[in-house]
N, C-alpha and C positions, 0 to 999 in steps of 0.2 A: 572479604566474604560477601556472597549477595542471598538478600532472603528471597527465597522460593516465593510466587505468586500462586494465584490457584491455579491459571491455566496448569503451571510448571508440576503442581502437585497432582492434578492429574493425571498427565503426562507420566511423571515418578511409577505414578497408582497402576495405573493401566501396563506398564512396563515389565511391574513385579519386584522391582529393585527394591522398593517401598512399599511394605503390607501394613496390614491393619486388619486384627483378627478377635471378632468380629468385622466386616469390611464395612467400611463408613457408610452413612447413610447422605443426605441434601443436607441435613440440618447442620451437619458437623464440620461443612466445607466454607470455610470465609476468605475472604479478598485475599488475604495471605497470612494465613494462617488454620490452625485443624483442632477443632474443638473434643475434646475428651470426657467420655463418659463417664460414673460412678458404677462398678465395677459392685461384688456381692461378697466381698471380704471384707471386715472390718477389725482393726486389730485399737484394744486398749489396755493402755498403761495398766500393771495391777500397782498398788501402794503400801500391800504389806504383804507378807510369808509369815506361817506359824512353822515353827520347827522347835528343838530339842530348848529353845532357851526363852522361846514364849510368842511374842508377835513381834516382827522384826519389819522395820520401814525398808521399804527396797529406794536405793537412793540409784537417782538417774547416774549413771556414768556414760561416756560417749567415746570411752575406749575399751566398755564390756558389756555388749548389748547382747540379750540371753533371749531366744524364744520364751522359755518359761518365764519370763518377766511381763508377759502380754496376755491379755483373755484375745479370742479367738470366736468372733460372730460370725456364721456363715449364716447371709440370708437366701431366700428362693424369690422366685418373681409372685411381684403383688405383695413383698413386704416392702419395711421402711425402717430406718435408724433412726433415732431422736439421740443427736448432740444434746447431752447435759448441758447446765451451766457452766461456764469453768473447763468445760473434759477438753482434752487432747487428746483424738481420733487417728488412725493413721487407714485410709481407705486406697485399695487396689482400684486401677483404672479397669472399666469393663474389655477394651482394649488390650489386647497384645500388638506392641510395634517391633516389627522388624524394620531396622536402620541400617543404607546401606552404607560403604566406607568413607564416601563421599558427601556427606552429610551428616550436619548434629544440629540434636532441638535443646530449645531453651523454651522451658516450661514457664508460663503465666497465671494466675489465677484472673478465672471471668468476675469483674467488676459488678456485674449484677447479682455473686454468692458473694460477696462480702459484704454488698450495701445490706443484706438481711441479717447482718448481724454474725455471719460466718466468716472466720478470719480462714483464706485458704494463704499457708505461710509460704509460697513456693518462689523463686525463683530458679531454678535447677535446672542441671545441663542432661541431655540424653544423649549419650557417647553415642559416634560414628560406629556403626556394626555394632551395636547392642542390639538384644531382641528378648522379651518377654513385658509384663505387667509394669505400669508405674506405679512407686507411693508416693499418696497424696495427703501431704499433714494438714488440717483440719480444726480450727478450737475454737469452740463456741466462747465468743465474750459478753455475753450478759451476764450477769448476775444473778439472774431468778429465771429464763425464759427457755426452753429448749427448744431445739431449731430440729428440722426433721430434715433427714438426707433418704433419696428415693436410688434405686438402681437403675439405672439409665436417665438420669437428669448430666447435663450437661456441668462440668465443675473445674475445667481447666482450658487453659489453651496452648499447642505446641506453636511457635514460630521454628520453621526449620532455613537452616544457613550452609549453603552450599563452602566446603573444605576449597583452600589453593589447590590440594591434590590428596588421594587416598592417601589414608592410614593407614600402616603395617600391622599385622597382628598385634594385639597388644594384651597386657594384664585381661582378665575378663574383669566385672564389675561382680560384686559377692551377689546383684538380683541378675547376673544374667541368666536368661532361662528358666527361672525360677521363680514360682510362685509366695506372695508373702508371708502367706499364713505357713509354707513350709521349709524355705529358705531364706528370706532374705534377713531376718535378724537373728544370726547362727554366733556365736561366739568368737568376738575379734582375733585373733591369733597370727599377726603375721612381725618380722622383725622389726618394722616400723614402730607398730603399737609396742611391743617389748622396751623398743631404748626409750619412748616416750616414758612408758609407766614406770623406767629406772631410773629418770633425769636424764640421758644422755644422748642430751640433744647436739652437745658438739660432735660428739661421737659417731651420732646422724650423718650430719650435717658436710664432716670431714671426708667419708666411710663411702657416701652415696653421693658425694656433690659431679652434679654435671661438668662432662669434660671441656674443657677451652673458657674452662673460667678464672678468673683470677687466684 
C-alpha cells in the first residue's frame, strides 16, 4: 500500500471520487495527510438510570451499547464544549467523508490536542466505500481542569493508503451514513455478538472460519 501525498489528495478531491462535506478548506490539507474538524455533536456517557428499583449504575458493556445510554449536546456556531475532569466525550467530526473503494484512512490524533491535556484516544481505520460522520473519542485527563472543545478547531488527522485493488461490496459499518446522535450506537444484535455473549466462541470460530484454512 502507498500513502497518498497531497498533490495525489488533490487530484482524488477534484476528481470526486473522494469528498469532503463540508469541502476542505487550505488549513486542513498537509504534506500527506487531511486534517479533521470538530463537528457540533457531542455524545456523553450517562452513569446511572432511575427505574422501578431505585438508581441503577449503567455498567459499560462493549457488546450492548444503547443510544439511551448517552446524553446528546447539540451545539450552534459561537458555542463551545468544556471537557470535564475525568469525562469521556465521544465528538462527530464536522466532516462528512465519502471513501472511494480504492482507498482507506487510518485516523491520528494531532499532537498539539493532547499536549493541552486532551487525550484524543484514536487510532482507527476508515473502511474503503464508507461515507458519513467520524467519532472521535475524547477524555480529558486532569484532575481538576477543564479543557474547552470549539466546533471547527482542527482535532484529528486522516493518513489515507491507497488498496492492491478495489473491494467488493461488503458488510456496511453500523455508522455508515448515519449520523451519531441518531445511529451509530443502536443496539448490538448480530450472530457474532449472540455466540460471544453465550461463550461459544468455538462454535464461532468452527461455524465461520475462513475457507483454505487448516
Amino acid at each position: 500500500m502507498a500513502i497518498l501525498v497531497r498533490t495525489q489528495l488533490e487530484e482524488r478531491v477534484k476528481k470526486g471520487d473522494l469528498t469532503f462535506t463540508p469541502a476542505l478548506d487550505t488549513f486542513q490539507l498537509r504534506g500527506h495527510a487531511v486534517d479533521l474538524r470538530v463537528g457540533f455533536t457531542f455524545l456523553i456517557a450517562r452513569h446511572a438510570r432511575t427505574n422501578e428499583e431505585g438508581r441503577v449504575g449503567i455498567t459499560g458493556d462493549s457488546l450492548k451499547s444503547s443510544r439511551d445510554n448517552f446524553d446528546v449536546v447539540l451545539l450552534e456556531e459561537g458555542q463551545y464544549f468544556d471537557v470535564l475532569p475525568g469525562e469521556h466525550v465521544l465528538i462527530s467530526t464536522l466532516e462528512k467523508v465519502k471513501m472511494p473503494k480504492d482507498l482507506m484512512g487510518v485516523l491520528y490524533p494531532r499532537s498539539s490536542v493532547n499536549r493541552r491535556g486532551l487525550s484524543v484516544d484514536l487510532s482507527g481505520i476508515i473502511d474503503a466505500g464508507y461515507e458519513g460522520n467520524l467519532v472521535i473519542p475524547v477524555r480529558n485527563n486532569s484532575l481538576a481542569r477543564p479543557f474547552r472543545v470549539y466546533p471547527g478547531e482542527r482535532i484529528c488527522q486522516v493518513v489515507f493508503e491507497e488498496l492492491a485493488q478495489p473491494i467488493p461490496d461488503m458488510e456496511e459499518s453500523r455508522y455508515h451514513k448515519k449520523d451519531i446522535a441518531t445511529g451509530a450506537l443502536p443496539e448490538l444484535d448480530n450472530t457474532e455478538v449472540e455466540l460471544i455473549k453465550q461463550g461459544k466462541i468455538s462454535e464461532l470460530k468452527e461455524k465461520y472460519k475462513v475457507e483454505g484454512q487448516g
